[in-house]
C-alpha positions as CSV (number, residue, x, y, z in Angstrom):
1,X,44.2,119.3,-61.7
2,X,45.4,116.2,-59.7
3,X,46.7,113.9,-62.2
4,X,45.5,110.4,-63.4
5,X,48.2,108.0,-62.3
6,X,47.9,110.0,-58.3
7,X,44.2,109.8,-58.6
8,X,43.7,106.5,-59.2
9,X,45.7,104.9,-56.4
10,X,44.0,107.5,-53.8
11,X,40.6,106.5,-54.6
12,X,41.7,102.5,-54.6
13,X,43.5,103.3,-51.4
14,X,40.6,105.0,-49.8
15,X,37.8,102.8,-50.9
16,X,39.5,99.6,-49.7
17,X,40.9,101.1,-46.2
18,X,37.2,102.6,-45.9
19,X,35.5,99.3,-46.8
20,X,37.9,97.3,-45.0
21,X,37.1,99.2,-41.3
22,X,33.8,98.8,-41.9
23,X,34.5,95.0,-42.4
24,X,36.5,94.7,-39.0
25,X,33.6,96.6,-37.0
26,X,31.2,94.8,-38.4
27,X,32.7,91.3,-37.6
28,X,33.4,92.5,-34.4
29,X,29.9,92.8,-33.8
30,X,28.7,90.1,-35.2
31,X,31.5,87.9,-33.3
32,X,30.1,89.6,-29.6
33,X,26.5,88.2,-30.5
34,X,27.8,84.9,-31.7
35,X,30.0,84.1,-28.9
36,X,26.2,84.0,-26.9
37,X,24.9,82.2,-28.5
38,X,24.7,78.3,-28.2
39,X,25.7,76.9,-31.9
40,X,29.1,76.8,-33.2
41,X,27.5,77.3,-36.3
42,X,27.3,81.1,-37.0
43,X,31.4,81.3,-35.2
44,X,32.2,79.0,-38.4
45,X,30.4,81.0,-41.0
46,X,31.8,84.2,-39.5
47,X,35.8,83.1,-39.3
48,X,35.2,81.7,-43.0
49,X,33.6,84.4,-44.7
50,X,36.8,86.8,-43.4
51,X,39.1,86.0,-46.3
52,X,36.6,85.9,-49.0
53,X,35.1,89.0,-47.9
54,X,38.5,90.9,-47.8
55,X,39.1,89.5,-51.5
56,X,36.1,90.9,-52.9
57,X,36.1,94.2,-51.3
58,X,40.1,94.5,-53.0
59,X,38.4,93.5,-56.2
60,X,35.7,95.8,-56.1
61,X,38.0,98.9,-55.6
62,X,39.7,98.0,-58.4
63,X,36.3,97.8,-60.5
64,X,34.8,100.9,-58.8
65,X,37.9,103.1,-60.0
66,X,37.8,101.6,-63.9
67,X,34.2,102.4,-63.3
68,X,34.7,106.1,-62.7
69,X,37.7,106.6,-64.7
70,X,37.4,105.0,-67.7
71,X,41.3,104.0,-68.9
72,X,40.9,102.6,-72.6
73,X,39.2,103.1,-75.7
74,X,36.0,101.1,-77.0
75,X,35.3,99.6,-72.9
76,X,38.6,96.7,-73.5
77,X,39.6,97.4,-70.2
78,X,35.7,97.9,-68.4
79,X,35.0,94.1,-70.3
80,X,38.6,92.5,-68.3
81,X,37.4,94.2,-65.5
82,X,34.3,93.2,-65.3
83,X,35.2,89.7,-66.0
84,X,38.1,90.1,-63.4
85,X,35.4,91.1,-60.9
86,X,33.2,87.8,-61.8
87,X,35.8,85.6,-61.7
88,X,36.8,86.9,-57.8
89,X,33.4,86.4,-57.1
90,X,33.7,83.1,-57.8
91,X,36.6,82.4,-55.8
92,X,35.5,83.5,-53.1
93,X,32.7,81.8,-53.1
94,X,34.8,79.1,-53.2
95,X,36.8,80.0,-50.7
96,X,34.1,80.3,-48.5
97,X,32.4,77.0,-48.9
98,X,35.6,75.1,-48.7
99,X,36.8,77.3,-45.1
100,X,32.9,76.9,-43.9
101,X,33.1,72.8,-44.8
102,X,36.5,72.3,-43.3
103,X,35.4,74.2,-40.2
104,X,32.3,72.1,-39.7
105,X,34.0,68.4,-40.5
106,X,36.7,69.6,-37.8
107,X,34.2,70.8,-35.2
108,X,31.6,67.5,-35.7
109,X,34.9,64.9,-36.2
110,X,34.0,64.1,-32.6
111,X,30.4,63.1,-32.9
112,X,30.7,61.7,-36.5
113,X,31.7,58.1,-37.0
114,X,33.5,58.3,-40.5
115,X,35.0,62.0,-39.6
116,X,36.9,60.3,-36.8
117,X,38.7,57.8,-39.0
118,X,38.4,59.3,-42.2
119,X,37.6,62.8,-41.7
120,X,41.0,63.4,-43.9
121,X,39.5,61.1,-47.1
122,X,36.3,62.9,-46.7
123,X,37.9,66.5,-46.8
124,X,39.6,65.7,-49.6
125,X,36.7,64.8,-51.6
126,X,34.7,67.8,-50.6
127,X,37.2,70.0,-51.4
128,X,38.1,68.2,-54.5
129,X,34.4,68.7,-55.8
130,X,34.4,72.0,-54.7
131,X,37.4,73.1,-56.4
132,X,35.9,71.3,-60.0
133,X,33.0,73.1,-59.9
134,X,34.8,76.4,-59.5
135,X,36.8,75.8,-62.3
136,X,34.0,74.9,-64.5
137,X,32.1,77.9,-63.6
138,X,35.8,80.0,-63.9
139,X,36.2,78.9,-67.5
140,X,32.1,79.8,-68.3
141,X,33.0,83.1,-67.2
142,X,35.5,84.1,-69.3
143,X,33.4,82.8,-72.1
144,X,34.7,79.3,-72.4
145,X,32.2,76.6,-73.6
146,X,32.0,73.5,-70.8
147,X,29.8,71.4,-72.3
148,X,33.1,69.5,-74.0
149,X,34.7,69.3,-71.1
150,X,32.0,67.8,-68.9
151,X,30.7,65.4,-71.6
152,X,34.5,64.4,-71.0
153,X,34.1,64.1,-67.6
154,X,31.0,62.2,-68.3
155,X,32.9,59.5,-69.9
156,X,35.7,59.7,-67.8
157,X,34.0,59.6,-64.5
158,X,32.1,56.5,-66.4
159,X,34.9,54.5,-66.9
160,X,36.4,55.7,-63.4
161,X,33.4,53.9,-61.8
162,X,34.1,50.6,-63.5
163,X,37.4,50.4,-62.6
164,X,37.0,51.3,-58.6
165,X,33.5,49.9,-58.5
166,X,34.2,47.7,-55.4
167,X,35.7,50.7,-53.8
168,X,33.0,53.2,-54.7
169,X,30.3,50.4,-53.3
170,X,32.2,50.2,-50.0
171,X,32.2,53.7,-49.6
172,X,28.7,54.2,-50.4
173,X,28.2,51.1,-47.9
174,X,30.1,53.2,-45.1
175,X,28.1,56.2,-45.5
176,X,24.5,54.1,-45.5
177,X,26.1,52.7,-42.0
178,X,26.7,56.0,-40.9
179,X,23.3,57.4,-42.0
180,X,21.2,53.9,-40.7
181,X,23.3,53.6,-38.0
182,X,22.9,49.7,-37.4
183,X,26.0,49.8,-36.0
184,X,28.1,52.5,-34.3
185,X,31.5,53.2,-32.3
186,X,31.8,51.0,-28.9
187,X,29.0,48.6,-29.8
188,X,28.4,45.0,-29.2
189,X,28.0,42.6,-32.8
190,X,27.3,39.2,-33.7
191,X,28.0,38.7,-37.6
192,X,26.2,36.1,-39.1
193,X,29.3,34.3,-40.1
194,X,30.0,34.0,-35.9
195,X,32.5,36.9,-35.3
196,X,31.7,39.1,-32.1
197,X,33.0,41.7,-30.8
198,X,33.2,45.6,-30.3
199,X,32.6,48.3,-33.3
200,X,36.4,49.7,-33.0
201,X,36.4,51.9,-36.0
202,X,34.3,52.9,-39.2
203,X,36.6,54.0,-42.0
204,X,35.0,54.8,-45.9
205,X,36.2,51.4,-46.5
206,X,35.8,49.1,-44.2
207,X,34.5,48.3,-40.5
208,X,36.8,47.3,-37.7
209,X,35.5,44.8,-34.7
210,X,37.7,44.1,-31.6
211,X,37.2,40.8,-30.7
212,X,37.2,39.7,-27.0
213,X,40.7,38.2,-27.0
214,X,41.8,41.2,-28.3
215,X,41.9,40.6,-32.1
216,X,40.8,42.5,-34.8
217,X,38.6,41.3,-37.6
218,X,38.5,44.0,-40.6
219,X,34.9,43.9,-42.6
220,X,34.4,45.8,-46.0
221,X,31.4,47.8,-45.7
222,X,29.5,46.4,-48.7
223,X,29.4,43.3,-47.2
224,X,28.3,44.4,-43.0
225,X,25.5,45.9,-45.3
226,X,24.3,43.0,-46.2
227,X,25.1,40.8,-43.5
228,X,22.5,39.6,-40.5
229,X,23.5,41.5,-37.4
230,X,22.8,41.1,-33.4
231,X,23.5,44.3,-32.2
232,X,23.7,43.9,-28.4
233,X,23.1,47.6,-27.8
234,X,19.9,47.8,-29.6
235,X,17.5,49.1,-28.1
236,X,19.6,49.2,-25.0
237,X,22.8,47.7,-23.3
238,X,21.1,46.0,-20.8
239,X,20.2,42.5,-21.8
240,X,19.1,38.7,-20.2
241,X,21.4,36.4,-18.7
242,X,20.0,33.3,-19.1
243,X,21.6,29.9,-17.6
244,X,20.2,26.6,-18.4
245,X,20.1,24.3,-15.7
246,X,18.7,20.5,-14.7
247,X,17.6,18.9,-12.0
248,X,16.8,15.0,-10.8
249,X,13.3,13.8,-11.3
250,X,13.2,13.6,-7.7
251,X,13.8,16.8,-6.9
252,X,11.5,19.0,-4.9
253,X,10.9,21.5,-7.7
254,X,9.7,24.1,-5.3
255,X,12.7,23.7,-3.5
256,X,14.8,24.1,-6.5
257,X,13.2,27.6,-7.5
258,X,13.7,28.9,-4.3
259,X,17.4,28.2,-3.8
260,X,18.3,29.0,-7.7
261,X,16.7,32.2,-7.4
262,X,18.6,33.1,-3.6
263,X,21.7,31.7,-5.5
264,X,20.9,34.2,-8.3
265,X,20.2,37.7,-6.4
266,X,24.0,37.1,-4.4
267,X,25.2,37.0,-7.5
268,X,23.4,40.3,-9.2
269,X,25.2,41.4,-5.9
270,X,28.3,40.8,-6.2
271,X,29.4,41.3,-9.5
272,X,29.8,44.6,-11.0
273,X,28.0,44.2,-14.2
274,X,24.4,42.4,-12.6
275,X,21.2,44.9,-11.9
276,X,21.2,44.6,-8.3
277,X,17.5,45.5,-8.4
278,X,16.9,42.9,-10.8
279,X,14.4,40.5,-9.7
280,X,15.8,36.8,-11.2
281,X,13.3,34.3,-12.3
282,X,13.1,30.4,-13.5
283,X,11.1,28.9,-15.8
284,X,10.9,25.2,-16.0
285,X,10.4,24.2,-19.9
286,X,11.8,20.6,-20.4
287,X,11.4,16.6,-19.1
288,X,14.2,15.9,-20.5
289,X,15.9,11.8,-20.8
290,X,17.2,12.0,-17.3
291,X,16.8,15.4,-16.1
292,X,14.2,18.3,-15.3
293,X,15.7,21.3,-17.1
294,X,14.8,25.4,-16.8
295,X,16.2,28.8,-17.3
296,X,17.3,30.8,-14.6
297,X,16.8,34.5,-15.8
298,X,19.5,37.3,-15.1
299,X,20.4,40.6,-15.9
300,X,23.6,42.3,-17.3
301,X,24.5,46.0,-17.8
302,X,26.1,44.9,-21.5
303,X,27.0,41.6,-23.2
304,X,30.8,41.5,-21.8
305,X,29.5,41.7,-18.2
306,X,27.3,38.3,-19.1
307,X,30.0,36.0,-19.0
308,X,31.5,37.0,-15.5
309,X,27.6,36.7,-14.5
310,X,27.4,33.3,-15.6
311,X,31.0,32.5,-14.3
312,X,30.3,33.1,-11.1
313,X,26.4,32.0,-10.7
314,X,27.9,28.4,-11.9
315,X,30.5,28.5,-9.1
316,X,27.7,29.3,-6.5
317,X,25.0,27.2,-7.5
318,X,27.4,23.8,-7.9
319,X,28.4,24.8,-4.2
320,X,24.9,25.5,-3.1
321,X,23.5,22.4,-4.7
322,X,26.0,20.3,-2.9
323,X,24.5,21.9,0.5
324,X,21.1,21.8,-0.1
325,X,21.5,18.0,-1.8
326,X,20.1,18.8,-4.9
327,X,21.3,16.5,-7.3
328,X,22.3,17.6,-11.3
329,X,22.2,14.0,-12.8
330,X,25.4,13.3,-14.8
331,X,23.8,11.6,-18.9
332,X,22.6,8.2,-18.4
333,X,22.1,5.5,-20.8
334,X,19.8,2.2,-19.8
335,X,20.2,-1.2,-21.7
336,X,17.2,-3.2,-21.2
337,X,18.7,-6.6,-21.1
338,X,15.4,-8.5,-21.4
339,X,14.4,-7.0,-24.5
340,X,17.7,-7.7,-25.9
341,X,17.4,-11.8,-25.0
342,X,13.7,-11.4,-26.3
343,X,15.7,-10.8,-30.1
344,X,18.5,-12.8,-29.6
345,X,16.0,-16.0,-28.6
346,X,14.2,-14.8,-31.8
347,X,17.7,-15.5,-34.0
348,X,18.6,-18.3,-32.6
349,X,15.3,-19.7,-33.1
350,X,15.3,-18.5,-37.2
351,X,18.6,-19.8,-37.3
């Protein structure tokens, strides 16, 4: 007769090894057919249900033996172990989540907006909500009431949220931009209180814009929520470059177009950031006081490219102008001197 105290290690031993290579050949496996496959999903589920899995298959010899071999009197022992067993259960499941959610934040950090600033903060949270609810559902198991304890919370959390309320909304704020998606990383914005610039970083916070000389200007998120936006990306980054431009009276307008428009495609040309293939265009829409005025109509590959557009279509068409003798009249003002000895007769006269 083998006795008790060599028995009982043997058949821990020899469940767990047993279990345990069947584990390891099984991942194996399963890590051959998920290394074909096109997801990075399934490789994050596997690598984080390793740990968990180990931990329940060393709890489970431990219940299987008490199971076989009863060791006390009137089941004391059967009830810790079987509440032993639940709480491992829980752990791991814990465990699990918390491995499979880290894994996931660090693989999408790249694609995500918020994970790339505040992929940390958001971690954090996750894991911090994970780790309550595992408690909570720790202490139910070993027969712990948790309706005190989460009416506490109730009120706690309550009075949590009035005290970080402008926090909480700018947080919310960041994940309806991240979810909308008015704005994202690298784009173009016009506030409506006149800032512009580029979308440098999204935190849980606030919203970062890199201003063209280089500046930053830091927004909370509650308020980009609810401000008016340009977005110069939207629906594309290609956008009109339009000029406006006047003429004399006597100017042959045909003339005009023509030039303007050759002046226009050398300079899609030249720079970098004009549509080559872009066919420019000018619309006369204004007799103005002293001038004839219309919009010449260009194209940009994004907003930043506008301004060397318009820098160097200025430079040509002052130069081509001058060669063609088409004259841009300078503001004039006209005092019509016999209308004003037609009123001053007038006082004299009442005087």
């Amino acid at each position: 007769m083998i006795p008790r105290w060599v028995l009982i290690p043997v058949m821990f031993f020899v469940w767990v090894t047993g279990l345990l290579f069947i584990k390891n050949v099984a991942f194996r496996a399963v890590r051959r057919i998920t290394k074909k496959t096109t997801t990075r999903l399934d490789d994050i589920f596997v690598r984080s249900a390793g740990f968990p899995v180990t931990l329940l298959i060393v709890v489970s010899g431990g219940a299987l033996v008490e199971h076989l071999m009863p060791l006390a009197v009137e089941g004391q022992i059967t009830y810790y172990f079987v509440t032993g067993f639940k709480a491992a259960m829980v752990v791991a499941a814990i465990l699990f989540a918390d491995r499979f959610i880290n894994g996931l934040t660090r693989e999408y950090a790249d694609r995500i907006e918020i994970l790339k600033t505040s992929g940390v903060v958001v971690r954090g949270f996750v894991r911090l909500g994970l780790y309550g609810l595992g408690f909570l559902i720790l202490l139910d198991s070993f027969g712990i009431s948790v309706t005190p304890i989460l009416a506490s919370l109730g009120i706690g959390s309550l009075a949590v949220a009035l005290a970080l309320q402008p926090t909480l909304e700018n947080f919310f704020s960041g994940l309806q931009i991240i979810v909308d998606k008015p704005v994202q990383l690298g784009h173009f914005i016009k506030l409506d209180s006149g800032e512009e610039g580029y979308v440098y970083k999204i935190s849980w916070r606030s919203t970062w814009i890199r201003m063209l000389p280089n500046n930053v200007v830091v927004i909370p998120n509650n308020v980009l929520v609810n401000s008016r936006i340009i977005n110069y990306y939207y629906p594309d980054k290609e956008l009109a470059v339009l000029v406006e431009v006047g003429v004399h009276y006597g100017s042959d307008l045909e003339h005009v177009e023509r030039v303007t428009i050759e002046v226009a495609k050398e300079t899609m040309r030249e720079v970098s950031g004009g549509i080559e293939g872009f066919e420019p265009a000018i619309k006369y829409h204004t007799l103005g006081d002293f001038s004839i005025h219309f919009t010449t109509v260009m194209r940009a590959r994004e907003f930043s490219d506008s301004y060397l557009i318009k820098h160097v279509f200025i430079k040509k068409l002052i130069k081509r102008y001058v060669q063609e003798k088409i004259v841009i009249p300078y503001p004039t003002q006209a005092v019509n001197y016999t209308q004003e000895d037609f009123f001053k007769n007038i006082h004299k006269e009442n005087d």
